[in-house]
PyMOL Python script that loads the backbone (N, CA, C, O; Angstrom):
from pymol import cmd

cmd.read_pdbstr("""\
ATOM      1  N   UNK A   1     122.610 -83.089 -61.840  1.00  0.00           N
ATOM      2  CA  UNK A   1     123.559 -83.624 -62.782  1.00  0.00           C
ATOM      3  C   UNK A   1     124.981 -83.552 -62.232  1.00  0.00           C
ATOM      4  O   UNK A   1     125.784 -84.479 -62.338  1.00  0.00           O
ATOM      5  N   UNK A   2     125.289 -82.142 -61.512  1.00  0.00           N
ATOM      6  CA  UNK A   2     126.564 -82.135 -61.155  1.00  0.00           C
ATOM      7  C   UNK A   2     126.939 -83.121 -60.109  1.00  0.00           C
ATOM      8  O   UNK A   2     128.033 -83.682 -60.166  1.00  0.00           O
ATOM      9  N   UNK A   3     125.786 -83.447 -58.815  1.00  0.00           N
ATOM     10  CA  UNK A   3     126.087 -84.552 -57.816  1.00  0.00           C
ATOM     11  C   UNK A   3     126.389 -85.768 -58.224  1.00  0.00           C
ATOM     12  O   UNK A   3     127.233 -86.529 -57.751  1.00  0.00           O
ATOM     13  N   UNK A   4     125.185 -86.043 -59.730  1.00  0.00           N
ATOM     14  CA  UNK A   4     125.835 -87.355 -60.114  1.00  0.00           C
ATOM     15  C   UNK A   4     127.114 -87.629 -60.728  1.00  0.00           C
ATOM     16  O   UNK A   4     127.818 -88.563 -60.344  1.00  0.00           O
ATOM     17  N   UNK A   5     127.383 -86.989 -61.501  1.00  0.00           N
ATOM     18  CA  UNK A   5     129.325 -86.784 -61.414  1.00  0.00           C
ATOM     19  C   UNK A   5     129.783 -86.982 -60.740  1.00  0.00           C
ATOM     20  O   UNK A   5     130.413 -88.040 -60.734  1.00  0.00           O
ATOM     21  N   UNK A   6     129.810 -86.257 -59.838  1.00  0.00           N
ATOM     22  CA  UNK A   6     130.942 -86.296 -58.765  1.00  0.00           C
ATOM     23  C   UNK A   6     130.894 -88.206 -58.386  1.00  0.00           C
ATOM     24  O   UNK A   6     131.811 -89.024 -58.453  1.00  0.00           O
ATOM     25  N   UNK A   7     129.210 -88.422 -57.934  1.00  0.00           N
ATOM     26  CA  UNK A   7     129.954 -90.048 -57.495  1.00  0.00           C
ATOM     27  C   UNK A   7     129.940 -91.072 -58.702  1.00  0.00           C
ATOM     28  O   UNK A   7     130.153 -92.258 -58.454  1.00  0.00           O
ATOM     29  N   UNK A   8     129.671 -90.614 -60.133  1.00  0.00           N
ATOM     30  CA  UNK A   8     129.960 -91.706 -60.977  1.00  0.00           C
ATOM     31  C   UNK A   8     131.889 -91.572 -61.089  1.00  0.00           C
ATOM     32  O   UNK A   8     132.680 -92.514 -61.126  1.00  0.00           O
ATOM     33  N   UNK A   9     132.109 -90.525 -61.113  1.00  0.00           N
ATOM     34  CA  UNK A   9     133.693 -89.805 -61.293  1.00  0.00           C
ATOM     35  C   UNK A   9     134.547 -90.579 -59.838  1.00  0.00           C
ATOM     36  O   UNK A   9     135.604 -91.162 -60.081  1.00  0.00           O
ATOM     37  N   UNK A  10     134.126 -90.550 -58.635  1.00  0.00           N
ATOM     38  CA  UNK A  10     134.853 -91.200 -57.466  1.00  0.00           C
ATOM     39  C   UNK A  10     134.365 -92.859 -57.732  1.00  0.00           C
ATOM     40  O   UNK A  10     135.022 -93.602 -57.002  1.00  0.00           O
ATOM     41  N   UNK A  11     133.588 -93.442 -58.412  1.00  0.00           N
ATOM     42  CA  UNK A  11     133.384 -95.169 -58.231  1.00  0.00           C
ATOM     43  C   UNK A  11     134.450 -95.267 -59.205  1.00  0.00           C
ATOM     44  O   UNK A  11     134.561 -94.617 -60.244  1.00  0.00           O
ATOM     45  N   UNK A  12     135.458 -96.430 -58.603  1.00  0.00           N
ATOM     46  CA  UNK A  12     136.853 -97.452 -59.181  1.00  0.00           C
ATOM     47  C   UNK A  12     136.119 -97.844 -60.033  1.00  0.00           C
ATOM     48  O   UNK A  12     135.065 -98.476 -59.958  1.00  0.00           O
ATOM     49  N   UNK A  13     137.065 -97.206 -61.443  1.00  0.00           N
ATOM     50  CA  UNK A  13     136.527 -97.546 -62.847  1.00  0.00           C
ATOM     51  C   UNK A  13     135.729 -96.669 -63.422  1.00  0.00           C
ATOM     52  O   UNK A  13     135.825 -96.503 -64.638  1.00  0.00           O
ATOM     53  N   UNK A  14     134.895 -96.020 -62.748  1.00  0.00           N
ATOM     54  CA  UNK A  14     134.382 -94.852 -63.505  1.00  0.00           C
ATOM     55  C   UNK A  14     134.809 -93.846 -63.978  1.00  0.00           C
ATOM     56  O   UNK A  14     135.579 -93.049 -63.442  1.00  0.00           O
ATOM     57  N   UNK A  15     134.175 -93.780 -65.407  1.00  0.00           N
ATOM     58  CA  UNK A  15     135.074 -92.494 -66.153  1.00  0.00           C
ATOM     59  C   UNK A  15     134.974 -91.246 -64.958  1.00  0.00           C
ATOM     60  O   UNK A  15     134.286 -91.048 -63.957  1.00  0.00           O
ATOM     61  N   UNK A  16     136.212 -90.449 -65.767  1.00  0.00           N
ATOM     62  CA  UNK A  16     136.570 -88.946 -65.110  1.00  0.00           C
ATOM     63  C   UNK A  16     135.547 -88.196 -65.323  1.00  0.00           C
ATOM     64  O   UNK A  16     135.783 -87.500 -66.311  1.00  0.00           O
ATOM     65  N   UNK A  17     134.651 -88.013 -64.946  1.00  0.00           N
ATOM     66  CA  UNK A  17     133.580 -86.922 -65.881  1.00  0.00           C
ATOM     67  C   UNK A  17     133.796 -85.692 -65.238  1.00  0.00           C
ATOM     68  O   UNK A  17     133.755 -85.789 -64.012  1.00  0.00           O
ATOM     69  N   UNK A  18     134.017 -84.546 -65.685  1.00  0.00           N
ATOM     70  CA  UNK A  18     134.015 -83.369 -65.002  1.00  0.00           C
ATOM     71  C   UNK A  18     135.242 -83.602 -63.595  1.00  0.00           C
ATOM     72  O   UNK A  18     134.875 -83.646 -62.421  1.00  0.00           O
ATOM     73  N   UNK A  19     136.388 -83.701 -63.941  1.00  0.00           N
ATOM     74  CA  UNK A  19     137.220 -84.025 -62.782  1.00  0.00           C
ATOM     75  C   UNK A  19     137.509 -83.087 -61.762  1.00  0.00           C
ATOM     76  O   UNK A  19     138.085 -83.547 -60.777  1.00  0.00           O
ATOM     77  N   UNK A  20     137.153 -81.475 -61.770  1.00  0.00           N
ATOM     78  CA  UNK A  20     137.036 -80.401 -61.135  1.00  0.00           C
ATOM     79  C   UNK A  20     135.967 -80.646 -60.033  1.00  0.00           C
ATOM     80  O   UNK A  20     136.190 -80.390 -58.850  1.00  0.00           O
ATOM     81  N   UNK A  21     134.824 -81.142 -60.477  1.00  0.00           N
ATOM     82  CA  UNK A  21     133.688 -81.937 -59.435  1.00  0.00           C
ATOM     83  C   UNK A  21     134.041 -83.028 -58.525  1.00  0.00           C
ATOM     84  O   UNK A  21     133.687 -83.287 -57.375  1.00  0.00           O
ATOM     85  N   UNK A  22     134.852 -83.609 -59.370  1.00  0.00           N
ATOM     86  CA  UNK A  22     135.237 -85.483 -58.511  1.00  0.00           C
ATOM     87  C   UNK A  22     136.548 -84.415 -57.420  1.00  0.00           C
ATOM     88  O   UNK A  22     137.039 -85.232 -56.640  1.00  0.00           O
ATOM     89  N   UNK A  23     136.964 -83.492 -57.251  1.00  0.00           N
ATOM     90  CA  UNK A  23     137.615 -82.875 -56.204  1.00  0.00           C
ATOM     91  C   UNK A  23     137.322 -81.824 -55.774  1.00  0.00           C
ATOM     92  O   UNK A  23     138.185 -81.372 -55.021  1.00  0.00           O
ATOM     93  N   UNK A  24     136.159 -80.985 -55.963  1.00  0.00           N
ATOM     94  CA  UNK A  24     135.729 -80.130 -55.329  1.00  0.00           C
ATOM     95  C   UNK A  24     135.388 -80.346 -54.009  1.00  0.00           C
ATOM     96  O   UNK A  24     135.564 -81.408 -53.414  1.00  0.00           O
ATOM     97  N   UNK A  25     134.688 -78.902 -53.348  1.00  0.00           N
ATOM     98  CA  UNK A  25     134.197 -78.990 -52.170  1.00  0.00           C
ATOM     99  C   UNK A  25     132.986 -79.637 -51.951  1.00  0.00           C
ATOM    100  O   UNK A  25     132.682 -79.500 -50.766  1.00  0.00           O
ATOM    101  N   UNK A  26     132.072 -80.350 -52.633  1.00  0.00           N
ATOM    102  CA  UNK A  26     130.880 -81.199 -53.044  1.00  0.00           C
ATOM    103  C   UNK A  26     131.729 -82.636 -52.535  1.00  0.00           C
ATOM    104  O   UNK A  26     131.543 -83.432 -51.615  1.00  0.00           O
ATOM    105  N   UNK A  27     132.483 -82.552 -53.347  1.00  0.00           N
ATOM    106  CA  UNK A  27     132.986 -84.060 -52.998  1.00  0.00           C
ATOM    107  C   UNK A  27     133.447 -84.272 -52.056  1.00  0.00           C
ATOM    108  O   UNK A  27     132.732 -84.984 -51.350  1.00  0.00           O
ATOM    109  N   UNK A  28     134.601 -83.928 -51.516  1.00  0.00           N
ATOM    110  CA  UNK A  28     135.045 -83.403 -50.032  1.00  0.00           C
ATOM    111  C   UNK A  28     133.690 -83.801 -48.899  1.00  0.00           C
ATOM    112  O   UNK A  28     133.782 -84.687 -48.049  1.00  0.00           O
ATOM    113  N   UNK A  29     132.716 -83.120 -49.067  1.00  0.00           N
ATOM    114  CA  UNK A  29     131.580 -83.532 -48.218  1.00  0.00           C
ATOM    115  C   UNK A  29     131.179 -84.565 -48.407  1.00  0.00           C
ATOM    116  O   UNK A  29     130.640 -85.168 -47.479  1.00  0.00           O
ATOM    117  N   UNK A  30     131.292 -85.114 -49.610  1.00  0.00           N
ATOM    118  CA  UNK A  30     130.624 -86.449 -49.663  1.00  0.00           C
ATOM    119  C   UNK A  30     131.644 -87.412 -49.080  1.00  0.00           C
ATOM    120  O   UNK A  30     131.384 -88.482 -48.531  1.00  0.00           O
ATOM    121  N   UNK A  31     132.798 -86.897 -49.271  1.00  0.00           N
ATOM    122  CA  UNK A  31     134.019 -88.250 -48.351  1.00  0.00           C
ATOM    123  C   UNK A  31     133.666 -88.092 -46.932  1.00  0.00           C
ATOM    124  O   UNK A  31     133.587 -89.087 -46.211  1.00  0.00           O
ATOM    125  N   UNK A  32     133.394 -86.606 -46.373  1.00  0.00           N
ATOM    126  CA  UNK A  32     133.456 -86.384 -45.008  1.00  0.00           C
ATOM    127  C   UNK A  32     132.267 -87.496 -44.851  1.00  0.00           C
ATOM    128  O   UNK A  32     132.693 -88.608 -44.540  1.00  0.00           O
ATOM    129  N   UNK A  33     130.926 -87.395 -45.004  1.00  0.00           N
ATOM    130  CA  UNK A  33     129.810 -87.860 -44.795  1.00  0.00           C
ATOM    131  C   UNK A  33     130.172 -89.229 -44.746  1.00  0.00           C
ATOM    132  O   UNK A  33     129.875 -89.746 -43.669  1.00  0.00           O
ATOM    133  N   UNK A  34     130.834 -90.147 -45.741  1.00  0.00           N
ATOM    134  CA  UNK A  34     130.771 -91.378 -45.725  1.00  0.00           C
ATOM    135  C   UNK A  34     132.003 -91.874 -44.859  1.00  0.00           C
ATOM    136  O   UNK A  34     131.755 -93.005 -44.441  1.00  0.00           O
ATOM    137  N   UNK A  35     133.087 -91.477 -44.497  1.00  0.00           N
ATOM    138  CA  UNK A  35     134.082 -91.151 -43.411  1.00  0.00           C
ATOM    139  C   UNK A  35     133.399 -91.630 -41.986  1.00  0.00           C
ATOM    140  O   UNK A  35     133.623 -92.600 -41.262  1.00  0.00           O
ATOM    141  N   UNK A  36     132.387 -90.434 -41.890  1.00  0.00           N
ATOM    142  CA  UNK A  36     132.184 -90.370 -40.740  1.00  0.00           C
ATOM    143  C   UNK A  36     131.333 -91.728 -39.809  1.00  0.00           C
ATOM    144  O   UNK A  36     131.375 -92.114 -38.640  1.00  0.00           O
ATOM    145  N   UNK A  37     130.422 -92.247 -41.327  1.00  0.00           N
ATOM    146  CA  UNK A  37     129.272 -93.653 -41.373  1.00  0.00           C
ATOM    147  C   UNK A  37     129.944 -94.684 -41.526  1.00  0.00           C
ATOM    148  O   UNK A  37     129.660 -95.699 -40.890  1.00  0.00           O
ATOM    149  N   UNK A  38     131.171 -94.639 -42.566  1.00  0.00           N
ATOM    150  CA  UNK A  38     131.506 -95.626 -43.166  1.00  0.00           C
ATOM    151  C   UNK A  38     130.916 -96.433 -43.383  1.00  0.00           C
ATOM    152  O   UNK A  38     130.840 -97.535 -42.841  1.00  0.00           O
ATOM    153  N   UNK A  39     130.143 -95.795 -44.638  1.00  0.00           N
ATOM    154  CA  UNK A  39     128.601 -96.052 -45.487  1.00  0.00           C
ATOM    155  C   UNK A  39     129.606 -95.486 -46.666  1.00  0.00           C
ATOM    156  O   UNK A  39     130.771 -95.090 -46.687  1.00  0.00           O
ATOM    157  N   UNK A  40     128.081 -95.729 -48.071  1.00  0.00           N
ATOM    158  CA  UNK A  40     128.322 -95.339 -49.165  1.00  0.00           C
ATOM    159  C   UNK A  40     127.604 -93.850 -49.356  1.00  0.00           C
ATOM    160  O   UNK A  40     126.570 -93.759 -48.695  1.00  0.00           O
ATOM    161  N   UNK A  41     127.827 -93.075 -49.860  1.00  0.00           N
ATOM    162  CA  UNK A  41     127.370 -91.873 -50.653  1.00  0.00           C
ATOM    163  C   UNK A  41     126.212 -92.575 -51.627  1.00  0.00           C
ATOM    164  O   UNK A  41     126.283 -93.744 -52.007  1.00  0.00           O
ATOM    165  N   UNK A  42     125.376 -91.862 -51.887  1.00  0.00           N
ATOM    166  CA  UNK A  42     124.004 -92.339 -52.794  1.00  0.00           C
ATOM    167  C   UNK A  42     123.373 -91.096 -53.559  1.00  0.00           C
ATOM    168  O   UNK A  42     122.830 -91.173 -54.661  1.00  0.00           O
ATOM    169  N   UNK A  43     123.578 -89.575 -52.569  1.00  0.00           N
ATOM    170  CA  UNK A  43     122.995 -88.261 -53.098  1.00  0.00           C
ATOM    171  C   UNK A  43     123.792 -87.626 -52.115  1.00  0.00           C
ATOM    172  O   UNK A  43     124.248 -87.896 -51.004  1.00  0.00           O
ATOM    173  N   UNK A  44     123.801 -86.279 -53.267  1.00  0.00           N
ATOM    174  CA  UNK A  44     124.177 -85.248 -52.126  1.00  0.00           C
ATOM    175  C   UNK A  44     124.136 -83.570 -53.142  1.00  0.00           C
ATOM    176  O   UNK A  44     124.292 -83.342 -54.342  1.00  0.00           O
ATOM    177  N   UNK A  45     123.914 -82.877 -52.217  1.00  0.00           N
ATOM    178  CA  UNK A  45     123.281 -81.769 -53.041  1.00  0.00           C
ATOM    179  C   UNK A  45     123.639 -80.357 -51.949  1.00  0.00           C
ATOM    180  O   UNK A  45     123.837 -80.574 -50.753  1.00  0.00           O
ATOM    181  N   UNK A  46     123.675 -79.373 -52.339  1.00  0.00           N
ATOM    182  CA  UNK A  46     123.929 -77.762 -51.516  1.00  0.00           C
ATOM    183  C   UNK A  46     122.568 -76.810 -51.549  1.00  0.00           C
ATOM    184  O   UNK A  46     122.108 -76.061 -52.411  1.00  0.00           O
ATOM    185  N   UNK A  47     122.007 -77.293 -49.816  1.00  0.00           N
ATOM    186  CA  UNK A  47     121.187 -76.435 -49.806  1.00  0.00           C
ATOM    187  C   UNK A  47     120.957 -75.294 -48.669  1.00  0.00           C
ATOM    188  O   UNK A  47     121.595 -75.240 -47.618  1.00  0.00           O
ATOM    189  N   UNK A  48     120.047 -74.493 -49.021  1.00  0.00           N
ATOM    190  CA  UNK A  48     120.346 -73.120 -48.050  1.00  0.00           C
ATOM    191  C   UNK A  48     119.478 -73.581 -46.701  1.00  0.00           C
ATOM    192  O   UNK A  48     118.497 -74.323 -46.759  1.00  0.00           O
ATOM    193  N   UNK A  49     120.041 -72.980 -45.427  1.00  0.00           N
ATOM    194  CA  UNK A  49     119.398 -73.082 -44.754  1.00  0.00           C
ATOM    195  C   UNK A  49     119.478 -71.763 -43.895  1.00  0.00           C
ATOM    196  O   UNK A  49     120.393 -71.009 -44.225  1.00  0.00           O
ATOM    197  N   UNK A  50     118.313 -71.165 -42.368  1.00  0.00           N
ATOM    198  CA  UNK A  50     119.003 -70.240 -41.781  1.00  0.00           C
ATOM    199  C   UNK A  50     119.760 -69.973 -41.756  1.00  0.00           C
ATOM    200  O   UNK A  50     119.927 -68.853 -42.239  1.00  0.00           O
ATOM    201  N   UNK A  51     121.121 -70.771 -41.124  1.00  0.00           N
ATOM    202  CA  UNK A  51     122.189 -70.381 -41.006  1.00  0.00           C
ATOM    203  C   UNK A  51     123.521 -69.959 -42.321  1.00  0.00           C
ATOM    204  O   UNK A  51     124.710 -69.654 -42.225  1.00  0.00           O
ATOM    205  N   UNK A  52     122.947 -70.067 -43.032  1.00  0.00           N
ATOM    206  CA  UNK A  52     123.490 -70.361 -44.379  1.00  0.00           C
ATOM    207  C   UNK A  52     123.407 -71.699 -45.106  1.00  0.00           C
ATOM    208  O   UNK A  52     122.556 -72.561 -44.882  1.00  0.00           O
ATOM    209  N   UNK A  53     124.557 -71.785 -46.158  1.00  0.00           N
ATOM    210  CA  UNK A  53     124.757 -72.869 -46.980  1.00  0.00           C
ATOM    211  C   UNK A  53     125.166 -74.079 -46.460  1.00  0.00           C
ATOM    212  O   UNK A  53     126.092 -74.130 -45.651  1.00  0.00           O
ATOM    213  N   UNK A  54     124.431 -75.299 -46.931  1.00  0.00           N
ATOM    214  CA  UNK A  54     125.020 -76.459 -46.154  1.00  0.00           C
ATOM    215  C   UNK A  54     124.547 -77.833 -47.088  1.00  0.00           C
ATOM    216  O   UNK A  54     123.400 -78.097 -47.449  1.00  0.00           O
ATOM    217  N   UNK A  55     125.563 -78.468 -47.307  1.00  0.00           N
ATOM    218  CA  UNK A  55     125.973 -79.481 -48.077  1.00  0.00           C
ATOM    219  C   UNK A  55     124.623 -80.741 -47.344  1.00  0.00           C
ATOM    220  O   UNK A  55     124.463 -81.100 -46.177  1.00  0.00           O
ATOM    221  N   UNK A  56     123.919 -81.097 -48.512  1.00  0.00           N
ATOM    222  CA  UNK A  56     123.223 -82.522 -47.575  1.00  0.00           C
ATOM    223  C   UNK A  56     123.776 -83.478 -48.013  1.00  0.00           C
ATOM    224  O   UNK A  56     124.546 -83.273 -48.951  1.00  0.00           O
ATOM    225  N   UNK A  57     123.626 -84.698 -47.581  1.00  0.00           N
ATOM    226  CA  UNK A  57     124.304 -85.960 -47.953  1.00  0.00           C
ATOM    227  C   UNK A  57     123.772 -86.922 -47.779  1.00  0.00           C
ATOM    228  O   UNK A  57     123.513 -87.116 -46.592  1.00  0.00           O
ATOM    229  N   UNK A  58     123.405 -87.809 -48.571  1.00  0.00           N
ATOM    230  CA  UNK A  58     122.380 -88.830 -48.013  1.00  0.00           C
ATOM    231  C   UNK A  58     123.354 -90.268 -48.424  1.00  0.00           C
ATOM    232  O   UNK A  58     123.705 -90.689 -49.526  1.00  0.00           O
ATOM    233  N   UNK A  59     123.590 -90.760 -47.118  1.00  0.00           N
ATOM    234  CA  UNK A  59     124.652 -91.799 -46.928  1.00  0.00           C
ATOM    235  C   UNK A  59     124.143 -93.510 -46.670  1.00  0.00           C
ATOM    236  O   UNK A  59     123.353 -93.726 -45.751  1.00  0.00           O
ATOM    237  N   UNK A  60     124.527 -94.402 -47.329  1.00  0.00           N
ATOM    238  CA  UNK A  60     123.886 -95.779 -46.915  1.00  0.00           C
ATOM    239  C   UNK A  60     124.565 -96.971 -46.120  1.00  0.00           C
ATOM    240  O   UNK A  60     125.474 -97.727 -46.462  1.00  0.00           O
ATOM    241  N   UNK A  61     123.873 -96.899 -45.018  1.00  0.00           N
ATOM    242  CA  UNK A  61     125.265 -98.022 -44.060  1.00  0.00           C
ATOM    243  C   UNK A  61     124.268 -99.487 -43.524  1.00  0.00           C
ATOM    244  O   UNK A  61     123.264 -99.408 -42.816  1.00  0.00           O
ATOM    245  N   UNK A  62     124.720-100.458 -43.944  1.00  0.00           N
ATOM    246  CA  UNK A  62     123.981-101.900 -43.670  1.00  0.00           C
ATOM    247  C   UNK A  62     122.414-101.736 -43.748  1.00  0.00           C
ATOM    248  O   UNK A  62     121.537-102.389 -43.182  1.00  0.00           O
ATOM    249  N   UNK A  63     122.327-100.722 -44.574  1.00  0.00           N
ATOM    250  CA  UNK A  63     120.725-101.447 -45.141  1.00  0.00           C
ATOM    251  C   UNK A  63     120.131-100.101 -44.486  1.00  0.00           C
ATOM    252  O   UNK A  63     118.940 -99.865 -44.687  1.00  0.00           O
ATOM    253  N   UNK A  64     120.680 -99.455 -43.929  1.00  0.00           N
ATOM    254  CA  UNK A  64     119.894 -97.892 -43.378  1.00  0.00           C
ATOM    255  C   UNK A  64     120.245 -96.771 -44.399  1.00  0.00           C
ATOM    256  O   UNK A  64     121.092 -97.010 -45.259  1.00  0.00           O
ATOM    257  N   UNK A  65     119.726 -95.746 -44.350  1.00  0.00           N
ATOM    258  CA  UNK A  65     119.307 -94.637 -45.173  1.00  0.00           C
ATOM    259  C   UNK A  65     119.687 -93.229 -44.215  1.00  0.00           C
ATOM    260  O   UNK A  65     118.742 -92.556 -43.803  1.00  0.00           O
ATOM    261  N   UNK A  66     120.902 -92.879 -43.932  1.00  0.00           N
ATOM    262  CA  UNK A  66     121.503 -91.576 -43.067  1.00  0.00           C
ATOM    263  C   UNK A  66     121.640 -90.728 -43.814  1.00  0.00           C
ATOM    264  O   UNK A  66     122.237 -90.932 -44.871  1.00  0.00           O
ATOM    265  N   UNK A  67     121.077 -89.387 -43.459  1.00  0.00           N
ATOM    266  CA  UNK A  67     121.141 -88.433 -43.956  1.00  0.00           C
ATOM    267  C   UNK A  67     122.064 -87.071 -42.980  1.00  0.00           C
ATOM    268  O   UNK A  67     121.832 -86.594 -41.869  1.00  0.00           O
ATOM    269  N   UNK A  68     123.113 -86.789 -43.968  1.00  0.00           N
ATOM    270  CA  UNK A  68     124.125 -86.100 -42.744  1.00  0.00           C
ATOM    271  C   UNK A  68     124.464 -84.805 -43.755  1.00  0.00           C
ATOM    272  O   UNK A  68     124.997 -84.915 -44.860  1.00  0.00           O
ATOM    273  N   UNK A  69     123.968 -83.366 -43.029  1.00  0.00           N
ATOM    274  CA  UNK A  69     124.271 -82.079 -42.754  1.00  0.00           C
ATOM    275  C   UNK A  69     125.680 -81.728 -42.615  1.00  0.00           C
ATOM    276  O   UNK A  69     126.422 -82.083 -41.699  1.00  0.00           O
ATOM    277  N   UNK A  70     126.081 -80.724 -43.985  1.00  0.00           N
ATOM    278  CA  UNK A  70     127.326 -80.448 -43.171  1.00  0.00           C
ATOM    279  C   UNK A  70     127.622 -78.980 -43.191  1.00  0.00           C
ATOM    280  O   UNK A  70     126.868 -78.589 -44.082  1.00  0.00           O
ATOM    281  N   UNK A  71     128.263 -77.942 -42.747  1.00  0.00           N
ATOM    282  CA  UNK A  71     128.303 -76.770 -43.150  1.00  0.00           C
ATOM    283  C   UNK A  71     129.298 -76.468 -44.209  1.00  0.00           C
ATOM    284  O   UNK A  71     130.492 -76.767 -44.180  1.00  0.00           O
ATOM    285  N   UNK A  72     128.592 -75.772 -45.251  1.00  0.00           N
ATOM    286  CA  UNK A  72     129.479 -75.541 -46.705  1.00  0.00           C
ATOM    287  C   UNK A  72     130.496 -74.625 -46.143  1.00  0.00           C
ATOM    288  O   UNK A  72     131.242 -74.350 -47.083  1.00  0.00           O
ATOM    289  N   UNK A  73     130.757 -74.227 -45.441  1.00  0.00           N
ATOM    290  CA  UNK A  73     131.748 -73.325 -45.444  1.00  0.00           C
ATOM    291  C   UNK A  73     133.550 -74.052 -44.714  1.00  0.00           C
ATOM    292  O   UNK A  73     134.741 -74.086 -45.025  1.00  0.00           O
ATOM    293  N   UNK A  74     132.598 -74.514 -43.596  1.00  0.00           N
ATOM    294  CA  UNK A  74     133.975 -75.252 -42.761  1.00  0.00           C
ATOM    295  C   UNK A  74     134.204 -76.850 -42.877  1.00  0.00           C
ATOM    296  O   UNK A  74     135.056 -77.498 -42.269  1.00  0.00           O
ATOM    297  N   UNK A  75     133.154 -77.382 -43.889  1.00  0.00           N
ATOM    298  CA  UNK A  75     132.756 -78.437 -43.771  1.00  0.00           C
ATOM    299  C   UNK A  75     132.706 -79.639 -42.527  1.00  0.00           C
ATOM    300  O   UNK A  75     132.914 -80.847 -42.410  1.00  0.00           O
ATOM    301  N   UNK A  76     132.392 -78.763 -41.899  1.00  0.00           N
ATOM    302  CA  UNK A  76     131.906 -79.513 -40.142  1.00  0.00           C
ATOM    303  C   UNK A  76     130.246 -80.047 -40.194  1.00  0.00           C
ATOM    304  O   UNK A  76     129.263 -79.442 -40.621  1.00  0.00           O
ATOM    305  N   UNK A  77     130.348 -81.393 -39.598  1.00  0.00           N
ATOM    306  CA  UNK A  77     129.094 -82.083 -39.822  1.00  0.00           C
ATOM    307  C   UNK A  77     128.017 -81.386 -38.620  1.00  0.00           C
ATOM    308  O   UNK A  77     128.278 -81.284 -37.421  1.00  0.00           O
ATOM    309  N   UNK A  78     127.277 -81.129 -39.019  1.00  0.00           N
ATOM    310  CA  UNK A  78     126.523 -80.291 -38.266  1.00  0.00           C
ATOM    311  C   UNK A  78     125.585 -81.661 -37.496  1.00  0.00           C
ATOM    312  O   UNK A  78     125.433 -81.715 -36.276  1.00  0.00           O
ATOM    313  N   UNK A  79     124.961 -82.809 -38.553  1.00  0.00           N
ATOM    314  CA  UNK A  79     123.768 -83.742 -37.938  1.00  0.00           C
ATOM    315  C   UNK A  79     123.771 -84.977 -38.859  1.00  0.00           C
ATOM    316  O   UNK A  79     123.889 -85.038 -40.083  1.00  0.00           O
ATOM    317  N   UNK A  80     123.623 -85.860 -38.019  1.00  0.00           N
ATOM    318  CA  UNK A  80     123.471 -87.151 -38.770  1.00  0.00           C
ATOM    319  C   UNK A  80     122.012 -87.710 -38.011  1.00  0.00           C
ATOM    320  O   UNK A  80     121.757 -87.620 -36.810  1.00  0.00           O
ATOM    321  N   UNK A  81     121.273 -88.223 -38.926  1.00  0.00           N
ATOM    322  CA  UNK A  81     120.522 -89.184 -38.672  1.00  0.00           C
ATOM    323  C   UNK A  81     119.803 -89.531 -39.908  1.00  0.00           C
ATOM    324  O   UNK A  81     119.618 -89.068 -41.033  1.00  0.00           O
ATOM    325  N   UNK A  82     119.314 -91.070 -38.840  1.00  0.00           N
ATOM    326  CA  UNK A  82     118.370 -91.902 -39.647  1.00  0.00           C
ATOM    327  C   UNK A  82     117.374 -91.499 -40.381  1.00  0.00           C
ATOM    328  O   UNK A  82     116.517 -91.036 -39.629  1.00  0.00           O
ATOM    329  N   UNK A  83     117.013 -91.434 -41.609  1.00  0.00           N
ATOM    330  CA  UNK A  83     116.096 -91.350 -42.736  1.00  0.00           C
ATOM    331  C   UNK A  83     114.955 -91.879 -42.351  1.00  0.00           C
ATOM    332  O   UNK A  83     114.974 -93.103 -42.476  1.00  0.00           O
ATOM    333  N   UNK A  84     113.815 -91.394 -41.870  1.00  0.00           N
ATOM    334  CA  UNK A  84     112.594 -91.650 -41.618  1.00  0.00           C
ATOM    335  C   UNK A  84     111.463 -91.986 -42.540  1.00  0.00           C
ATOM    336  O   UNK A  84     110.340 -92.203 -42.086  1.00  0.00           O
TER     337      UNK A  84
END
""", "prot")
cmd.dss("prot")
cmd.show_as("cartoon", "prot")
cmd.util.cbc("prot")
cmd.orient("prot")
């Protein structure tokens, strides 16, 4: 619920919902992620991994399906790739 906020809250024209979300560190990753593709954001969610916490992001660029890793802490993209 909270991911979908954040990108109904960042689409031009969409209400503010929860505006603490539409600028958190969630969102932040989701700009980094689509920044980096210059793609759209579609999902994105905080999950644990070995190394710790890390933001996933699942990004859409000309008809592909990228899914890009980032670390929750420094928000440095750890991995991008294609959705299999």
């Amino acid at each position: 619920m909270a991911v979908a906020a954040v990108l109904i809250a960042r689409r031009p024209g969409g209400p503010a919902i929860r505006p603490t979300l539409a600028n958190g560190p969630l969102a932040s990753a989701v700009d980094t992620a689509e920044n980096y593709l210059h793609g759209k954001a579609i999902r994105a969610g905080l999950d644990r991994s070995a190394s710790g916490l890390i933001y996933d992001v699942t990004v859409v660029k000309a008809g592909r399906i990228f899914d890009v890793r980032l670390d929750a802490r420094s928000g440095r993209i750890l991995s991008a790739a294609i959705n299999k």
